[in-house]
N, C-alpha and C positions, 0 to 999 in steps of 0.2 A: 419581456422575452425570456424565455425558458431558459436551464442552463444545456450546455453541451450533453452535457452527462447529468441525466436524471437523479442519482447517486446525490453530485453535489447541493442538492437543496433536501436531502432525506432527514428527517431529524434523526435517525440514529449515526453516533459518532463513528463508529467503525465502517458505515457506508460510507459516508463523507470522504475520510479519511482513504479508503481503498479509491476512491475514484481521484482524488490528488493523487496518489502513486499513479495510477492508471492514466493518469493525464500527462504525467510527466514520463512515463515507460512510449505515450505517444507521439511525445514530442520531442525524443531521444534524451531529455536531460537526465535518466537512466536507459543504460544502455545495454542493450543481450551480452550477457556473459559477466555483466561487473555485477558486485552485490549491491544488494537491494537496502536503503538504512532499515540500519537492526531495530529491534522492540525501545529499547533504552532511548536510542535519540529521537523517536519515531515519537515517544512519549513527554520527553522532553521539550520537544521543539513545537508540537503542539498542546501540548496541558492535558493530553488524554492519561487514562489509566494505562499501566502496560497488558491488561487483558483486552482491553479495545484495540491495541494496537497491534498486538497477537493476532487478534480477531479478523482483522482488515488485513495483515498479510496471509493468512490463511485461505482468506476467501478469493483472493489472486493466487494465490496456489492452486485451488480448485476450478478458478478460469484458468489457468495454465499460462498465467501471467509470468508469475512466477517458479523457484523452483526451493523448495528448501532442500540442504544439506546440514543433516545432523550435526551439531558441532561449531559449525560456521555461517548458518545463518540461512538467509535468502537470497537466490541472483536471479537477476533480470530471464528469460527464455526468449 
């Protein structure tokens, strides 16, 4: 059986990765208005580079997943 999200079986990490956030911005466990975890733990906590991690909140920025604020990071939209 397929997954939910096409994403999560893409071999690139930063798809992967943006569809866990996207999974979890659907299932409220982030929530519109709070921040989104930063590059640092985002890298951390899964063993990616912080450019992949970069990469995959970016790309929920340009689905309007998210929102960045200079300075302070990413929040849920």
């Amino acid at each position: 059986m397929a997954p939910a999200d096409p994403d999560l079986a893409d071999p690139r990490a930063y798809r992967r990765l943006a569809a866990i956030i996207r999974q979890q911005i659907s299932d409220g466990t982030l929530q519109p208005g709070r921040p989104a975890p930063s590059v640092t733990s985002l890298s951390r906590e899964h063993g990616h580079a912080r450019q992949t991690c970069s990469r995959a909140l970016r790309m929920l920025e340009d689905d309007a997943m998210l929102r960045r604020i200079p300075g302070l990071g990413y929040y849920v939209r």
